[in-house]
N, C-alpha and C positions, 0 to 999 in steps of 0.2 A: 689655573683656569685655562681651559682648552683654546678660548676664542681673543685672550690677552697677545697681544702682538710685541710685547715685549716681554710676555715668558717665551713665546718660541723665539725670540734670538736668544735669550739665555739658555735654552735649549740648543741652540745651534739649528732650529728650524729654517730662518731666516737670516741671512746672512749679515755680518756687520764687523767693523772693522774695532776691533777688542782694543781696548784700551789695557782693562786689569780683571782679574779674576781669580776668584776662590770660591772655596764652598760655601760663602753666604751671599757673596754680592757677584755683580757682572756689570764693568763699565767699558762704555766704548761710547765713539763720536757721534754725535747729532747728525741725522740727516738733513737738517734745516738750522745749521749755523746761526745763531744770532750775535758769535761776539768769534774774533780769530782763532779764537779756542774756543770750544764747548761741545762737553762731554756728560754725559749722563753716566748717574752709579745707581743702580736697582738691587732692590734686594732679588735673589733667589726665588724665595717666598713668596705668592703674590699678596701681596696688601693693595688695595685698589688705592686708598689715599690714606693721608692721615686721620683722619677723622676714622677713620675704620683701626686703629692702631687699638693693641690691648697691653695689659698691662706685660703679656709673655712677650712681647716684640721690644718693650726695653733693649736690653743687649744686644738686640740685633739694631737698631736705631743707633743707638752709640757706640756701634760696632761701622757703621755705616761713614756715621761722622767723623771717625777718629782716622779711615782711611783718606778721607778726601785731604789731608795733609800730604799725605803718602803719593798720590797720585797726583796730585799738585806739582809735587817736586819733580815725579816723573817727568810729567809735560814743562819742565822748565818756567813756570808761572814763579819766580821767584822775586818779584813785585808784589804781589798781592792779586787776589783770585775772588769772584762773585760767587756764593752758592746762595740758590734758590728752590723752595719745595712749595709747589703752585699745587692748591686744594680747589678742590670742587672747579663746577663751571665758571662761577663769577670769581673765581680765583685763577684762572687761564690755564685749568689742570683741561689737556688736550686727552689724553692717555691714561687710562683707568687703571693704572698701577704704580703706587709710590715710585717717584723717582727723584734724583737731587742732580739740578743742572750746577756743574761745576764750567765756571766762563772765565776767559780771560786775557792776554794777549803774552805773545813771547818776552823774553829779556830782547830790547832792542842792542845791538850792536853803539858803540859812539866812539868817533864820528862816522855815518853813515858812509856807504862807499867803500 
């Protein structure tokens, strides 16, 4: 979709500081933080929300999930990690394109210092 602001960064339109990527998905970091970590993974493909999901987008959905492991570990999250996929408006979906906020905070250092 030409006017999706998060297909042109997966385009490379708009610039943004890439987390992971391949040829289905594209993640990189929130411009509005809500946790030390938080990173968003979008598919390629625009899918505006879930609710719009068909039955073809399967494999890419669980192609989707199966990396936020993967990229978890990259970012050192090896506590444990938030994912969230926020629908419609009264579901806090800002952004008219599926996305999956992965949030979390580093491995702390102990004892600090």
């Amino acid at each position: 979709m030409e006017d999706c602001i998060f297909c042109k960064i997966a385009n490379k339109e708009i610039p943004s500081k890439t987390v992971y990527e391949d040829d289905k998905i594209y993640s990189f970091y929130d411009l509005e933080p809500q946790a030390p970590v938080h990173v968003l993974i979008i598919p390629k493909k625009h899918i505006a929300s879930t609710d719009d999901l068909t039955d073809e987008d399967q494999e890419l959905m669980g192609y989707m999930l199966c990396k936020v492991k993967d990229i978890a570990k990259e970012l050192d999250l090896v506590n444990g990690y938030r994912v969230v996929i926020n629908c419609g408006e009264d579901g806090f979906q800002t952004v008219k394109h599926l996305h999956i906020h992965l949030l979390g905070k580093r491995k702390l250092t102990w004892p600090p210092g």
